[in-house]
C-alpha positions, 0 to 999 in steps of 0.5 A, spaced: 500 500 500 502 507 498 501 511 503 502 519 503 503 523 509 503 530 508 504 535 514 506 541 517 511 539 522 516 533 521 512 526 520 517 521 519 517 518 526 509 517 524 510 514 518 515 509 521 510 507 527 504 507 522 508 503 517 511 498 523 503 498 526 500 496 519 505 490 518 504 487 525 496 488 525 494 486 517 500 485 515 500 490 509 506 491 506 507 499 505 511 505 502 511 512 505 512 517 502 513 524 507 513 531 505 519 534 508 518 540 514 512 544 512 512 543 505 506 539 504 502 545 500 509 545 495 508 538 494 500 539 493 502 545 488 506 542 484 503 538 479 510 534 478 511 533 484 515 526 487 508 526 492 503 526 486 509 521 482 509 516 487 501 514 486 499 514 493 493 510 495 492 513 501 493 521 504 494 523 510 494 530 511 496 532 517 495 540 519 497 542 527 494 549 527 499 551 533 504 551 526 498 554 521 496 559 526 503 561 528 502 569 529 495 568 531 498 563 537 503 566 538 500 573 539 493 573 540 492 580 542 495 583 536 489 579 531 482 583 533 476 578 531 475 581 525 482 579 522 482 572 526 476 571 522 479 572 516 485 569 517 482 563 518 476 564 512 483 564 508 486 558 510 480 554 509 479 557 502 487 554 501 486 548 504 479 547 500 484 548 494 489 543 495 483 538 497 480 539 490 487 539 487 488 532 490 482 530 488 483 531 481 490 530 481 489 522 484 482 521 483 483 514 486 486 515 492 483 516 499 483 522 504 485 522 511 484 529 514 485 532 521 481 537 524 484 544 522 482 548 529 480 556 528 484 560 533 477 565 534 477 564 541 480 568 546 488 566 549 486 562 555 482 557 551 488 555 546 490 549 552 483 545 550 485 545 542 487 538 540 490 539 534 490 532 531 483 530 532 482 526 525 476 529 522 473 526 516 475 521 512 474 523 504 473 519 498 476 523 493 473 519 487 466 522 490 467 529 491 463 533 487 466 539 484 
């Protein structure tokens, strides 16, 4: 099985484990390939990309929002609500797209994808976020247009 793990933060540690976990459970044989620190947009992106020319089965996208939202995170009160809306309201629209592209480009493959936690509330509620919560999982080949 091919697998793709595409992240915000390094992932090779995981692929390691989920690679050893598939074998002793259902003795699936997997290749990985893990896009490198933060460089999961370049590789959804580039059309010629080694993450589209390994075929994956599977994508995991993986987005911790403490890497996403940095500024937010690390400077709340800088963002009023206004801004931290649109900020948010962009990421959203840029993640929608690089689902649509992958769902164009590996119209076969199926997507894993973690919850993308929105900075909205205030500083003190930022301990109670969970940023790997898996969320939903997607058949590309259904996705409507």
């Amino acid at each position: 099985m091919k697998i793709a793990l595409l992240s915000s933060f390094n992932a090779d540690l995981l692929s390691r484990w989920l690679a050893r976990f598939l074998q002793e459970e259902s003795h699936l044989q997997t290749t990985f390939y893990v896009s490198g620190y933060g460089q999961y947009q370049q590789a959804i992106l580039d059309p010629e990309s080694e993450f589209y020319r390994s075929q994956p089965e599977i994508v995991i996208l993986l987005l911790d929002c403490q890497d996403v939202y940095s500024d937010l995170i690390q400077q709340p009160l800088d963002y009023p609500l206004e801004l931290r809306r649109a900020r948010v309201e962009r990421e959203l629209e840029s993640l929608w797209h690089a689902i649509d592209l992958i769902g164009k480009r590996l119209p076969d493959s199926i997507l894993l994808l973690n919850t993308l936690v929105a900075p909205l509330s205030p500083p003190s509620a930022f301990s109670n976020i969970t940023p790997f919560t898996l969320y939903v999982v997607l058949s590309l080949n259904i996705m409507p247009d």
